[in-house]
Backbone as CSV, one residue per row, in Angstrom:
resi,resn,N_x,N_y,N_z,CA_x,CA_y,CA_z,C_x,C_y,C_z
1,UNK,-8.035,-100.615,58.913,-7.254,-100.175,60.055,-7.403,-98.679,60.305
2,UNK,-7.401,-97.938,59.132,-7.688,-96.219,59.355,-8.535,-95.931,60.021
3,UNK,-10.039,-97.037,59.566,-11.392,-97.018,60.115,-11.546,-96.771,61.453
4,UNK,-11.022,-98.036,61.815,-10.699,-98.237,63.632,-9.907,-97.546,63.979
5,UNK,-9.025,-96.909,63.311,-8.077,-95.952,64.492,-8.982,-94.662,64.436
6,UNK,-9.530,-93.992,63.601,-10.155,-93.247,64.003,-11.467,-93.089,64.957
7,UNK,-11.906,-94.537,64.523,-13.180,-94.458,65.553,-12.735,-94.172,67.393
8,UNK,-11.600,-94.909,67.465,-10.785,-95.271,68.467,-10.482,-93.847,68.987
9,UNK,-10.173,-93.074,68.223,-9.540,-91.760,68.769,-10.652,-90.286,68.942
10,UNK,-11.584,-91.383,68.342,-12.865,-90.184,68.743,-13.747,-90.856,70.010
11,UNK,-13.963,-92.099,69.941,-14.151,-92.502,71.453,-12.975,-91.794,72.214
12,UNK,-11.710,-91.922,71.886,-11.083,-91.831,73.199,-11.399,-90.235,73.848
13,UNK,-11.610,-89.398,72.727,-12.050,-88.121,72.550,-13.419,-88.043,73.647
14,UNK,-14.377,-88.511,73.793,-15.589,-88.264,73.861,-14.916,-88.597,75.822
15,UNK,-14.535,-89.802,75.890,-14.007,-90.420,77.139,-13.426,-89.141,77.790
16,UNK,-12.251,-88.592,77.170,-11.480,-87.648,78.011,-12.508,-86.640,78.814
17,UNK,-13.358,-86.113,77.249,-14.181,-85.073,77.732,-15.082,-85.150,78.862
18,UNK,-15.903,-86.737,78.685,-16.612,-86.784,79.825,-16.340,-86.874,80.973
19,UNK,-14.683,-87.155,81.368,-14.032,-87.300,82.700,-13.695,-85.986,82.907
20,UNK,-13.687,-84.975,81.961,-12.867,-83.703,82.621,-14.303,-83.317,82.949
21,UNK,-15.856,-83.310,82.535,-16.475,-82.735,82.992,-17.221,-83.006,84.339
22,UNK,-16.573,-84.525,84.314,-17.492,-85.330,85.939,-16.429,-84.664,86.700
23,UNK,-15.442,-84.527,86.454,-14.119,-83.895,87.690,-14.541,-82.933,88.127
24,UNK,-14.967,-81.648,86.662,-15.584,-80.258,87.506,-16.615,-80.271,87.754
25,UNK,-17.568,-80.803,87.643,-18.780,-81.105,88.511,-18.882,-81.494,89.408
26,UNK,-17.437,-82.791,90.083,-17.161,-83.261,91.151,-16.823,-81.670,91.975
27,UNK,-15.586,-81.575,91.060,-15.204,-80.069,92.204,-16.105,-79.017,92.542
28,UNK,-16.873,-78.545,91.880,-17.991,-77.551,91.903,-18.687,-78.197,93.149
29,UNK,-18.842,-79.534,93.068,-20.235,-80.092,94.436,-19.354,-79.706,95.542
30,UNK,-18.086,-80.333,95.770,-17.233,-80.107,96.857,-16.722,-78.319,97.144
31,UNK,-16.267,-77.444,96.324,-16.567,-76.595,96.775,-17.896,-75.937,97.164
32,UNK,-18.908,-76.481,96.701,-20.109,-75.589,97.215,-20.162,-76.086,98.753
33,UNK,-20.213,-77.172,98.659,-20.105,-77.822,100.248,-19.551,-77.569,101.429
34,UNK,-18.178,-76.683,100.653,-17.778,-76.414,101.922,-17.651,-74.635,101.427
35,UNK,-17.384,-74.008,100.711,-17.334,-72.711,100.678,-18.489,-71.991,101.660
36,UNK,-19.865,-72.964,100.889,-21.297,-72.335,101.377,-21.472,-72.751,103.314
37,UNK,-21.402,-73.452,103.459,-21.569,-73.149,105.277,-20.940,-72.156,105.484
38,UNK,-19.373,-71.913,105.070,-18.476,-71.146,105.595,-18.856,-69.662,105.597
39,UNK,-19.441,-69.107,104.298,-20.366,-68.435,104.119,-21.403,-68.194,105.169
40,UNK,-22.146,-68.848,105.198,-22.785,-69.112,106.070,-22.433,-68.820,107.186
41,UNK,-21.859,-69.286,107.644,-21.211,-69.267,109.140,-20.818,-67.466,109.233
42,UNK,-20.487,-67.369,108.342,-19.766,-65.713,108.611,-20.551,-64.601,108.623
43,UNK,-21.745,-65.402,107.661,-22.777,-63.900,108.003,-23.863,-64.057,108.943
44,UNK,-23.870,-65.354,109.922,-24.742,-65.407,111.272,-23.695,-64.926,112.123
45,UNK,-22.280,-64.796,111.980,-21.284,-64.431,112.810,-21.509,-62.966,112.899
46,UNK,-21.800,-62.376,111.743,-21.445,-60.844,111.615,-23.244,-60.206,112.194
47,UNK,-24.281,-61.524,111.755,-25.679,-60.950,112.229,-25.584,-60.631,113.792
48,UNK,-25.128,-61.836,114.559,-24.982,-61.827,116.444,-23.831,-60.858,116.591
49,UNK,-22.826,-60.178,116.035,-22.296,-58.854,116.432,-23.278,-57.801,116.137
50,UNK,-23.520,-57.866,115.264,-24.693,-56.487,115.034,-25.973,-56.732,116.002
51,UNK,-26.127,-57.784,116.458,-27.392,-58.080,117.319,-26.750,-57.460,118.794
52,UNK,-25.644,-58.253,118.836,-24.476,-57.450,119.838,-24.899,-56.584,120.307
53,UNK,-23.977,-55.503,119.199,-24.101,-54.059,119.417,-25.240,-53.270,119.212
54,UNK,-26.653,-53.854,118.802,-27.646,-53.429,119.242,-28.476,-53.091,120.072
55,UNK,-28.526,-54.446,121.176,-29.084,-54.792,122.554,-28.056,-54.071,123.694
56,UNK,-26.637,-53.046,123.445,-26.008,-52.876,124.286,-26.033,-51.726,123.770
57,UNK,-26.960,-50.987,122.816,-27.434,-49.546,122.783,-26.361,-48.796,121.970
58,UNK,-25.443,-49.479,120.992,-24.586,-48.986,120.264,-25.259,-48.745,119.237
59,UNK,-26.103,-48.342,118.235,-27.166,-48.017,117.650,-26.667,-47.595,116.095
60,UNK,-25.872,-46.486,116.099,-25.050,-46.622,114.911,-24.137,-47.559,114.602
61,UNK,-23.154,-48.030,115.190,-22.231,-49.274,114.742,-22.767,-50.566,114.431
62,UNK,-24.345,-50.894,115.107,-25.008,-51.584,114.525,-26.100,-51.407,113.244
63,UNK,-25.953,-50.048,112.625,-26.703,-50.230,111.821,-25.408,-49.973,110.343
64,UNK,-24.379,-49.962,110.868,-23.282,-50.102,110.033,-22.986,-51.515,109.664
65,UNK,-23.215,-52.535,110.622,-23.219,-53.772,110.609,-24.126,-54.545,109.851
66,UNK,-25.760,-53.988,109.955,-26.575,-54.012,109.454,-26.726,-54.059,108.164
67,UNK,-25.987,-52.902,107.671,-25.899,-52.275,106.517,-25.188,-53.072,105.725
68,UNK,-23.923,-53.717,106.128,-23.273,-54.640,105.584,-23.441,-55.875,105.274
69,UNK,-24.623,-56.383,106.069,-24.706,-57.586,105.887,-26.021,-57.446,105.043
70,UNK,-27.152,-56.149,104.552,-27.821,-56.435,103.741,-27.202,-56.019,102.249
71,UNK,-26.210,-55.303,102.137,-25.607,-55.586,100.777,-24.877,-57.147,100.542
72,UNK,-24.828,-57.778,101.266,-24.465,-59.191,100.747,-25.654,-60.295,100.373
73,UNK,-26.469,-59.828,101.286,-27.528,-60.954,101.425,-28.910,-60.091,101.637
74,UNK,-30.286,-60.612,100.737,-31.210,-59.698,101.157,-31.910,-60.559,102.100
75,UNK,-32.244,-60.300,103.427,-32.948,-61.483,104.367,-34.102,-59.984,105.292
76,UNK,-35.057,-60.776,105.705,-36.191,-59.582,106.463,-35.545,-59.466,107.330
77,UNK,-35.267,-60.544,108.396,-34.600,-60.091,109.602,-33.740,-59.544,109.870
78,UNK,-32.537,-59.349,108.719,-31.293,-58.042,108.769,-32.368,-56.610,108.627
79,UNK,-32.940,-56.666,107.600,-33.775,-55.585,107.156,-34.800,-54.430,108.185
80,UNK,-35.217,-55.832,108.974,-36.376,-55.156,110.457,-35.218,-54.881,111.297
81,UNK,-34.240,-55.362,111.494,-33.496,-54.985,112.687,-32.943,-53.748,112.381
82,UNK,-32.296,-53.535,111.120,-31.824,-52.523,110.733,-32.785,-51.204,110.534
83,UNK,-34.023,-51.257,110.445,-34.914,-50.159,110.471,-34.908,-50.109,111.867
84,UNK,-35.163,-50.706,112.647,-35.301,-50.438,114.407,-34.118,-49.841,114.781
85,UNK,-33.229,-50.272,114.133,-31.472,-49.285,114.858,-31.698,-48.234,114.033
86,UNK,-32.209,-47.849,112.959,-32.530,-46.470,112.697,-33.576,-45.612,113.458
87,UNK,-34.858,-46.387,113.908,-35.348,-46.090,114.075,-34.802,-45.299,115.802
88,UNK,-34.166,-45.955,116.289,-33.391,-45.935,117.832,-32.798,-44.351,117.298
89,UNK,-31.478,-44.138,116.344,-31.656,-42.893,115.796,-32.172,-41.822,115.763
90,UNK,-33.788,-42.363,115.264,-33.931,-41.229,114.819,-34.641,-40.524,113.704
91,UNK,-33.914,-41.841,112.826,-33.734,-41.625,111.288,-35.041,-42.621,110.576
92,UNK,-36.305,-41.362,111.043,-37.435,-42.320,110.872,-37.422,-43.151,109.307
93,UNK,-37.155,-42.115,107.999,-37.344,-42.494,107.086,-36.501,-43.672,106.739
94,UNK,-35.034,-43.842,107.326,-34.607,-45.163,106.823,-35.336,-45.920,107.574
95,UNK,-35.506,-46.007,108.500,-36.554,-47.206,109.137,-37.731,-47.515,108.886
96,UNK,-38.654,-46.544,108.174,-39.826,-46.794,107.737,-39.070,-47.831,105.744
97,UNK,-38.060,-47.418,105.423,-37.342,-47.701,104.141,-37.148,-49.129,104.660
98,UNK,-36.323,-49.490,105.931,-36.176,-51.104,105.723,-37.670,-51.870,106.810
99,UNK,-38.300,-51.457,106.895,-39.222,-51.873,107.387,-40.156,-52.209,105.986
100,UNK,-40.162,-51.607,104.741,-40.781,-51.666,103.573,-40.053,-52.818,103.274
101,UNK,-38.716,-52.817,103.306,-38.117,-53.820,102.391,-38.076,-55.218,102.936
102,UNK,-38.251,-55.031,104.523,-38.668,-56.222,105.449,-39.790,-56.903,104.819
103,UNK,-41.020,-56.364,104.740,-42.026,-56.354,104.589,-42.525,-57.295,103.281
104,UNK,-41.576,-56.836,102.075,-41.748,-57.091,100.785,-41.426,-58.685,101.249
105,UNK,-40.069,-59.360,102.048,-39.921,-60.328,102.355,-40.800,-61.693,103.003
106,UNK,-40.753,-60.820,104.118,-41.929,-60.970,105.032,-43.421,-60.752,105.171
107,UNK,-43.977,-60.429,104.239,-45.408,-59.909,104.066,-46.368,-60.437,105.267
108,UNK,-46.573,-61.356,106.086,-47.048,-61.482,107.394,-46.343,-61.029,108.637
109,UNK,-45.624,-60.897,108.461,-44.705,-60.692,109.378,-45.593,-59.511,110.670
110,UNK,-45.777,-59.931,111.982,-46.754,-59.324,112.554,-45.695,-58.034,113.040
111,UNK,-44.587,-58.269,113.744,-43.949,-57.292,113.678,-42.914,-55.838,113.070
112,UNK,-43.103,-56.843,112.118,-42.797,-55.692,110.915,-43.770,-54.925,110.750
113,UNK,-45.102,-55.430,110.269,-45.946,-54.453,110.355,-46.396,-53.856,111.273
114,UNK,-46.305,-53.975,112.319,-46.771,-53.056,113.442,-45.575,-52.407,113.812
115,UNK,-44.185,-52.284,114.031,-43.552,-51.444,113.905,-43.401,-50.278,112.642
116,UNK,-43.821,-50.654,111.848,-44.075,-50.029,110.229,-45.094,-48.959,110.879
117,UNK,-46.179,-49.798,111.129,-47.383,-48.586,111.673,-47.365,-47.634,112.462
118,UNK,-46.558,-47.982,113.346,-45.404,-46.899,114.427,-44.730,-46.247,113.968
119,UNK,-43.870,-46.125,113.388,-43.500,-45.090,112.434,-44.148,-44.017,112.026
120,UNK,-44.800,-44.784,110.651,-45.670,-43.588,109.555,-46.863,-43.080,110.358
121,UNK,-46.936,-43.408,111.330,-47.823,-42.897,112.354,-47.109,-41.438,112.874
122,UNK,-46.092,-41.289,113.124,-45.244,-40.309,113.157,-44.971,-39.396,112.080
123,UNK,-44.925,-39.900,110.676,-44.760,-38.813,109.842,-45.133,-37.360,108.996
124,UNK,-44.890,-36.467,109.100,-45.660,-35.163,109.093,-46.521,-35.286,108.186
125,UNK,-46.077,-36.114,107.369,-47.551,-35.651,106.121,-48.343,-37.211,106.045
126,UNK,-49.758,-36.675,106.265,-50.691,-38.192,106.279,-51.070,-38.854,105.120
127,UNK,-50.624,-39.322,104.272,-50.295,-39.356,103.088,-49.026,-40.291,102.122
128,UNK,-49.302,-40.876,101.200,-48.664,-41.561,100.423,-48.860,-41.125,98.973
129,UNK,-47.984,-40.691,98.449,-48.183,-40.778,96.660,-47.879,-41.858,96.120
130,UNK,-48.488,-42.906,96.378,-48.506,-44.122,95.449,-49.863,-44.496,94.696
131,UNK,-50.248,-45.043,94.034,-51.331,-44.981,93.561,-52.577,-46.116,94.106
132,UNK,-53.793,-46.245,94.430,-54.322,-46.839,95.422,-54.218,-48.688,94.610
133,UNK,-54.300,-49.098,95.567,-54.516,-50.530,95.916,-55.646,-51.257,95.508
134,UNK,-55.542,-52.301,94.626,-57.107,-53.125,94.107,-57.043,-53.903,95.831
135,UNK,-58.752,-54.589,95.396,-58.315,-55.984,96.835,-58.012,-57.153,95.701
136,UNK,-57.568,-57.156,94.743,-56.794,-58.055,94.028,-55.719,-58.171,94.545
137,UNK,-54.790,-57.039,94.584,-53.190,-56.575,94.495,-53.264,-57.336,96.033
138,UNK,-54.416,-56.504,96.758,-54.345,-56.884,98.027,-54.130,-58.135,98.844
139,UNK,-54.778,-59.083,97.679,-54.665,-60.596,97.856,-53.245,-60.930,97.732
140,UNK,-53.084,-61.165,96.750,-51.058,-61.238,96.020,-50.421,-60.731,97.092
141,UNK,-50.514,-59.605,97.694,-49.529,-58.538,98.884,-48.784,-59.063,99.738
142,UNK,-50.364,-59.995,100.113,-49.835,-61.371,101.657,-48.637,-62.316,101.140
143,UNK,-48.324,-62.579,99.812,-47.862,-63.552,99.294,-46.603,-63.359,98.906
144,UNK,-45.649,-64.173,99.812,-44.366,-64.650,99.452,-44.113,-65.119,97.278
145,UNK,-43.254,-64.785,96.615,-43.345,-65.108,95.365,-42.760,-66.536,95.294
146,UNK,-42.549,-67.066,96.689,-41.704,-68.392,96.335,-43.492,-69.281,96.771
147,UNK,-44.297,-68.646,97.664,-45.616,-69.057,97.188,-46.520,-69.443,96.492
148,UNK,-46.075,-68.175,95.704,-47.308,-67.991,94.533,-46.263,-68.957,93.041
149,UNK,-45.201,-69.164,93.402,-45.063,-70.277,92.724,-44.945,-71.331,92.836
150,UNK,-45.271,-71.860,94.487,-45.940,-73.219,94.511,-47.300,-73.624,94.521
151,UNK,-47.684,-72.607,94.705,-49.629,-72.467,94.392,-49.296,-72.541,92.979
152,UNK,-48.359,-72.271,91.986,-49.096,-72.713,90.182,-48.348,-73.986,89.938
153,UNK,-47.182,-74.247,90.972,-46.698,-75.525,90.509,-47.903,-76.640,90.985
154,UNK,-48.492,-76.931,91.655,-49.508,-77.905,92.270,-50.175,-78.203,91.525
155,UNK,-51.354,-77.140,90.788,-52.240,-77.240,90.323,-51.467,-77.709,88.537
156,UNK,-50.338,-77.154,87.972,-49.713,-77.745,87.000,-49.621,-79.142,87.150
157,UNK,-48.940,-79.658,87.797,-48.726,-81.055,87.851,-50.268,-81.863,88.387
158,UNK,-50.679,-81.900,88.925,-52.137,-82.316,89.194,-52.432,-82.477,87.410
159,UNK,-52.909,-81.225,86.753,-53.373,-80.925,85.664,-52.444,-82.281,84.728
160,UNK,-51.297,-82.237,84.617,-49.940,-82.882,83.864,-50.431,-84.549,84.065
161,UNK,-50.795,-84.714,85.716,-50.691,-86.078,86.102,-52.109,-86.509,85.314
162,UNK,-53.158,-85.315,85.647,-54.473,-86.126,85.151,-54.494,-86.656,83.226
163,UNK,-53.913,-85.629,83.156,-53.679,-85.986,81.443,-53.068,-87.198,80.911
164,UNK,-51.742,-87.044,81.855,-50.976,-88.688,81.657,-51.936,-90.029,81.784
165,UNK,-52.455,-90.227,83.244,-53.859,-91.107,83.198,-54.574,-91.104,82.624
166,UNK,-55.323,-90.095,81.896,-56.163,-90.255,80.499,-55.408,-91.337,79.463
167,UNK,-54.202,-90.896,78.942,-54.031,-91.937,78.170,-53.637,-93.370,78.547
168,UNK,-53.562,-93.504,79.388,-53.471,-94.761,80.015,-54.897,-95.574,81.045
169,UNK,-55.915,-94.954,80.747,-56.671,-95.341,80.995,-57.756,-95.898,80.003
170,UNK,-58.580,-97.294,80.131,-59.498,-97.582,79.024,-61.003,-97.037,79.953
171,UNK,-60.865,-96.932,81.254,-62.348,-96.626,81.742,-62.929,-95.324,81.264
172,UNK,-64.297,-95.043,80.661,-64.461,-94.183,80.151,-65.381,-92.846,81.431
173,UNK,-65.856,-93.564,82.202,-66.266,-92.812,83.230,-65.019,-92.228,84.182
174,UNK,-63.725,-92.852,84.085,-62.812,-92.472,84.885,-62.255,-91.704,84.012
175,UNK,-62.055,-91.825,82.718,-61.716,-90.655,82.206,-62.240,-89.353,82.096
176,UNK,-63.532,-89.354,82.052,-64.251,-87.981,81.854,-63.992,-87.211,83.111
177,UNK,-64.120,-88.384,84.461,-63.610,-87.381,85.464,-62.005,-86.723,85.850
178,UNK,-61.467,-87.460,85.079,-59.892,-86.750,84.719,-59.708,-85.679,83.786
179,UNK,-61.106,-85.845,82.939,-60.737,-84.104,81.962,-61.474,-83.116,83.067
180,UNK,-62.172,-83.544,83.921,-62.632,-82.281,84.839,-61.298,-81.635,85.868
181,UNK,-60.785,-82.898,85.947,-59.453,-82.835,86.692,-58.478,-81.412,85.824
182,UNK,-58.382,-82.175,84.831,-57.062,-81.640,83.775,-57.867,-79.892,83.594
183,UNK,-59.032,-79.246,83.800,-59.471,-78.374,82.991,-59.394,-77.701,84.054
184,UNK,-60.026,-78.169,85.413,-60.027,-77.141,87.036,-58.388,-77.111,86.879
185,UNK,-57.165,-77.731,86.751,-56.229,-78.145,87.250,-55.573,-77.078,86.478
186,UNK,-56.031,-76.915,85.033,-55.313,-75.913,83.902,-55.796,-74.679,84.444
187,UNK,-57.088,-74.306,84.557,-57.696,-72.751,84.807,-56.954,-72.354,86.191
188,UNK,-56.801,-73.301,87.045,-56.127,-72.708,88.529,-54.578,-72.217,87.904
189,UNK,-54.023,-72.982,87.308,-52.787,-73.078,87.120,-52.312,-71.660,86.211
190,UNK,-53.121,-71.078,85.245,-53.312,-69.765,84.338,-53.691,-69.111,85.671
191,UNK,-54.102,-68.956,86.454,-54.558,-68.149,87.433,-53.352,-67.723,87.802
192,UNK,-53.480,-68.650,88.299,-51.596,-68.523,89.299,-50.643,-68.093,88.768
193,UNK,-50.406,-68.323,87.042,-49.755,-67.429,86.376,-50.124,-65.876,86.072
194,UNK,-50.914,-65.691,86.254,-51.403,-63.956,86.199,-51.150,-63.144,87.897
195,UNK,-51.221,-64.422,88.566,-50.895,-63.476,90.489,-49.580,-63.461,90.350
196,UNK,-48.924,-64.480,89.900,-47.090,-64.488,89.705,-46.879,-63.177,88.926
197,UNK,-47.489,-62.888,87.959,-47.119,-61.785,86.986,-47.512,-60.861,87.636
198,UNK,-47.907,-60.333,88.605,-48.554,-59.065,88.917,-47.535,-58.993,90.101
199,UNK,-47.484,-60.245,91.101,-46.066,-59.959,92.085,-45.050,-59.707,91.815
200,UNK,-44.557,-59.824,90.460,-43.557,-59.701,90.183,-43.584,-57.973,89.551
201,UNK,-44.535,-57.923,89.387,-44.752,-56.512,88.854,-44.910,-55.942,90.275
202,UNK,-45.276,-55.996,91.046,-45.994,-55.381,92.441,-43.781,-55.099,92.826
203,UNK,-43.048,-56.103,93.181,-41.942,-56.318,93.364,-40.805,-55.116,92.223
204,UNK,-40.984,-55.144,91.207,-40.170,-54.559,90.441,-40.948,-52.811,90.715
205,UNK,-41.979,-52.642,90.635,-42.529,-50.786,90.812,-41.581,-50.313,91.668
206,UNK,-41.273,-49.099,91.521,-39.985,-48.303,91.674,-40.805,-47.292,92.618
207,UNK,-40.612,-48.157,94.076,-41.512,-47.281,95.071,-40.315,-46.590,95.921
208,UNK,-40.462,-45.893,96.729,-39.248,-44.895,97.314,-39.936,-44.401,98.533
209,UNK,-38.787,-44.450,99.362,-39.421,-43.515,100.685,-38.411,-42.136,100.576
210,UNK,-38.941,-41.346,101.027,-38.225,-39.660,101.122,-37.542,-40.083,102.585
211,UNK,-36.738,-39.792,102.532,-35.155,-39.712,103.691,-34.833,-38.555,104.273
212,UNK,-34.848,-37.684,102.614,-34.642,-36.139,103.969,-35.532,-35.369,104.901
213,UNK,-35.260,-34.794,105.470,-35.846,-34.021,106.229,-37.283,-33.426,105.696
214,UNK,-37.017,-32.615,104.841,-38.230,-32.146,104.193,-37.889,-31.663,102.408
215,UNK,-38.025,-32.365,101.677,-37.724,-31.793,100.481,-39.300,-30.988,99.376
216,UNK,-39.175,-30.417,98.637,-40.328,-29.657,98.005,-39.986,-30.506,96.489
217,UNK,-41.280,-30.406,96.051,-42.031,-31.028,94.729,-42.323,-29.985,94.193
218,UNK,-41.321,-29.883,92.747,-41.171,-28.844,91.861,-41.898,-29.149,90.709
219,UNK,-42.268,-28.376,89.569,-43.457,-28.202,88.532,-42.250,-29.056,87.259
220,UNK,-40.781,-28.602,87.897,-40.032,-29.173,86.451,-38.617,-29.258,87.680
221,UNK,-37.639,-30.118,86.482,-36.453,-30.423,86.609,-35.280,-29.676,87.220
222,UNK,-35.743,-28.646,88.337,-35.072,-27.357,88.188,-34.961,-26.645,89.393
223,UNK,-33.924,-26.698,90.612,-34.002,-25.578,91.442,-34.713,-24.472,91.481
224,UNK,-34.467,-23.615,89.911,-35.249,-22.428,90.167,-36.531,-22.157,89.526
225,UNK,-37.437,-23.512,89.791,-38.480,-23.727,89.012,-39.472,-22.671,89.679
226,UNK,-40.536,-22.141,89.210,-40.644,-21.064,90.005,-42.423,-21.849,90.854
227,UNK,-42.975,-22.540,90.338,-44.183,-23.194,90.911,-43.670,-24.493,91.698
228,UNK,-43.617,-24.122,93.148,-43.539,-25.967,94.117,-45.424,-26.040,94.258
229,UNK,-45.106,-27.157,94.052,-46.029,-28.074,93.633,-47.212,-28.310,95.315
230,UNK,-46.052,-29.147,96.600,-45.767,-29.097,97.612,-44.833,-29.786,98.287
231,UNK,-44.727,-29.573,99.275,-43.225,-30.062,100.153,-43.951,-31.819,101.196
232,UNK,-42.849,-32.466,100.766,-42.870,-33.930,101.605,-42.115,-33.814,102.645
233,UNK,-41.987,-34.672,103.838,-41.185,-34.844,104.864,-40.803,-36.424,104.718
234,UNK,-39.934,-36.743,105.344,-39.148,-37.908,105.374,-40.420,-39.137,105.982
235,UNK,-40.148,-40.111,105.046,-41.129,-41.350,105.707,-42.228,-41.334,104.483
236,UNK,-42.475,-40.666,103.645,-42.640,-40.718,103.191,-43.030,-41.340,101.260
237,UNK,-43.689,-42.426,100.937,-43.736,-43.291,99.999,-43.849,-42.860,98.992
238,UNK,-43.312,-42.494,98.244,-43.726,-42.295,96.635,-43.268,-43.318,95.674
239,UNK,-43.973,-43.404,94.473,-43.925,-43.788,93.102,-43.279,-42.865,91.982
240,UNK,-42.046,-43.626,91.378,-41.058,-42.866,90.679,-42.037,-42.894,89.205
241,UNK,-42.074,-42.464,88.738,-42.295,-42.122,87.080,-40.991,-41.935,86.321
242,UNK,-40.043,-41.468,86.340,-38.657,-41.046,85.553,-37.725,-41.077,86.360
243,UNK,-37.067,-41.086,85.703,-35.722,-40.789,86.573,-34.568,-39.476,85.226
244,UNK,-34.031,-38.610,85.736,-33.504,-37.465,84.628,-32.008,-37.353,85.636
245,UNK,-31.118,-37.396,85.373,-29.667,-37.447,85.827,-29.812,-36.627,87.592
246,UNK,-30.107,-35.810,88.351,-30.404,-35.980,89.456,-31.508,-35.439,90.181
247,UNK,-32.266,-35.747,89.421,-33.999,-35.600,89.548,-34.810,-36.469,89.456
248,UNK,-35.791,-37.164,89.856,-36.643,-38.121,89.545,-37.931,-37.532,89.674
249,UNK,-39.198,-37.602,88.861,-40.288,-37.510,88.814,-41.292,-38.673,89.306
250,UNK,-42.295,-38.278,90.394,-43.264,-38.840,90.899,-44.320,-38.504,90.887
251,UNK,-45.192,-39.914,91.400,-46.552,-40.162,90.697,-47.454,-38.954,91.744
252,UNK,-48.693,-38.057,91.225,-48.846,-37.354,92.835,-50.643,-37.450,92.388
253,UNK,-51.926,-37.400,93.208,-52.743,-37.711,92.811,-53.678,-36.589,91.733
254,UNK,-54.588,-37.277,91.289,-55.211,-36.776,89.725,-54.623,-36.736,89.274
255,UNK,-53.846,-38.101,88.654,-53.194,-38.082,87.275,-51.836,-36.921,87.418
256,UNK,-51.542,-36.278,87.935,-50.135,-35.228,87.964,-48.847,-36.049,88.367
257,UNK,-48.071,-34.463,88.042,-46.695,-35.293,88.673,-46.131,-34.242,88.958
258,UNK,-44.518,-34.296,89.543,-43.478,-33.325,90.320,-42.557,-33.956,90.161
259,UNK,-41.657,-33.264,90.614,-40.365,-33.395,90.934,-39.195,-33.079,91.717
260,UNK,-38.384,-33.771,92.672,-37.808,-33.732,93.712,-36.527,-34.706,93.304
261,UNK,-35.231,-34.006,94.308,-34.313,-34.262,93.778,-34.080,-35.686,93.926
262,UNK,-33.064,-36.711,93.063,-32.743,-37.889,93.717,-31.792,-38.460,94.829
263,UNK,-31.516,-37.340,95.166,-30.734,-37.482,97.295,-31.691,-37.706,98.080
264,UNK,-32.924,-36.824,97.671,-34.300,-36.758,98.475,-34.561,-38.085,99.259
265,UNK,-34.425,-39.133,98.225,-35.144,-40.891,98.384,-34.481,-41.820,98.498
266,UNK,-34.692,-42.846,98.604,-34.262,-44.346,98.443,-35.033,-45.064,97.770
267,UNK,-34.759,-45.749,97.214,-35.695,-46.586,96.824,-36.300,-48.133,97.465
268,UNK,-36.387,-48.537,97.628,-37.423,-49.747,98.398,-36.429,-51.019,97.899
């Protein structure tokens, strides 16, 4: 009788647990269901006011709007609109800044980039301190990362499926052409893992556009450094190397570097 009552009370145990966890899993589905449109709903509500007050030439209050709705959500089309209401401004460098960050989204995007080119076409110095471009990188560039990880999921499973049919197959000519399968299917698939790794690296580099007006590139960490290096103007791209409490060091060409304050930039 001890036997069974305990078994009894650890089933009943296991029972409770699994109902309290189908409940919050129930509740979790039902709030996502309805929290998330609502969501939803509020930040296409808040996008068509800022679209609003864009098209009716209110230019700052829409890039306040702008502004708000890309700290909630990162999307290209808040991002391009919001560089164009800067750009309406004025304020080339934030607009050349979310036109970058458009961009990173959007990487075809025909109008992003050609408003992009409009811009830095404007900016005083002809020039980027970033460091140059493979036509590797160049390839990856075009590429969305939700891409380049369905270009390695394909060729994975292809690879996965041909292997499974190997062992379930007795034909020996149909098999050999399934290890050609499984081997193209593996080498694409390692491929695709090295373009993923490099977008993601391309994505994380700590690139920056200059914002102010005109700031100078110092030899060291230091207002009264006595060698500037030379002076940037706003719109401007650089590559961070350090960062030192309100200074950051950037990449500048032949191997050197400088330094300019961190109000100077934004980062990307």
């Amino acid at each position: 009788m001890n036997g069974w009552k305990d078994k009894r009370i650890v089933a009943t145990g296991k029972f409770i647990s699994r109902s309290v966890l189908f409940v919050c899993a129930f509740c979790l589905f039902v709030w996502g269901e309805c929290a998330y449109p609502q969501s939803q709903a509020t930040l296409e509500a808040s996008y068509r006011r800022a679209d609003a007050l864009y098209q009716n030439g209110k230019y700052q209050q829409a890039v306040e709007k702008y502004e708000q709705l890309a700290s909630a959500i990162q999307n290209g089309a808040v991002y391009y609109n919001l560089g164009n209401a800067y750009f309406r401004l004025g304020d080339r460098g934030r607009a050349i800044l979310n036109y970058e960050r458009a961009k990173r989204l959007m990487p075809r995007d025909k109008d992003t980039s050609f408003n992009l080119k409009v811009a830095r076409a404007q900016n005083a110095d002809s020039f980027d301190l970033v460091k140059p471009s493979s036509g590797f990188s160049l390839l990856y560039s075009v590429l969305r990362p939700n891409e380049v990880v369905w270009a390695g999921l394909i060729p994975y499973w292809i690879a996965a499926t041909g292997f499974v049919a190997i062992l379930f197959t007795r034909s020996h000519y149909l098999q050999r052409a399934l290890r050609y399968v499984v081997l193209i299917g593996s080498i694409t698939w390692l491929f695709s893992l090295s373009v993923f790794g490099l977008k993601i690296r391309e994505i994380n580099l700590p690139y920056a556009i200059v914002v102010a007006n005109q700031v100078m590139v110092l030899s060291e960490p230091d207002l009264g450094a006595e060698t500037v290096v030379l002076s940037l103007h706003e719109g401007t791209k650089v590559l961070l190397q350090e960062e030192r409490n309100d200074w950051v060091k950037i990449y500048l060409p032949n191997e050197n570097s400088g330094w300019i304050t961190a109000e100077a930039i934004e980062k990307i």
